[in-house]
C-alpha positions in Angstrom: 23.6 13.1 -6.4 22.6 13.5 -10.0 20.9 10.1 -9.7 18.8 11.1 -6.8 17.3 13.9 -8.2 16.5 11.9 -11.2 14.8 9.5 -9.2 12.8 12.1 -7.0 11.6 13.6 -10.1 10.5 10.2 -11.6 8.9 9.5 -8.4 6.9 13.1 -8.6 6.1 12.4 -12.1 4.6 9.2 -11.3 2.8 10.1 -8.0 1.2 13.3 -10.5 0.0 10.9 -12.9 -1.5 8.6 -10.2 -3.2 11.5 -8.5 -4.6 12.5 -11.9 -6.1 9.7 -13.3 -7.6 9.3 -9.6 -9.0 12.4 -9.8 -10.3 12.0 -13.6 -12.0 8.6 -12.5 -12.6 5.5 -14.6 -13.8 6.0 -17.7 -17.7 4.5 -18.0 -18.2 1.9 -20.8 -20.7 -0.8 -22.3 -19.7 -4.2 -23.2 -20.3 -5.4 -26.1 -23.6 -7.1 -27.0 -21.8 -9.6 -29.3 -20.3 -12.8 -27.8 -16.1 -13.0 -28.1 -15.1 -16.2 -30.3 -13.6 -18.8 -27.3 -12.9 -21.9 -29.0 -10.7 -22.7 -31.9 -12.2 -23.8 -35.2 -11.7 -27.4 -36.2 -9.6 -28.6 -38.4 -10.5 -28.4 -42.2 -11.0 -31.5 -43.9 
């Protein structure tokens, strides 16, 4: 029984945190203006 309650409460939990950052929305950001590195460097002679 112990287990159930444990598991209703970790299913509140988690349905509160969902509903929360819901509610907060997505944060608003800005990519970077400099390009990521995508290739690896040769090999050094």
């Amino acid at each position: 029984m112990r287990a159930l309650a444990a598991a209703a409460v970790g299913l509140a939990a988690a349905l509160a945190l969902v509903l929360t950052v819901t509610a907060i929305g997505a944060p608003t950001g800005e990519t970077s203006p400099k390009p990521l590195l995508t290739t690896v460097p040769g090999p050094k002679d």
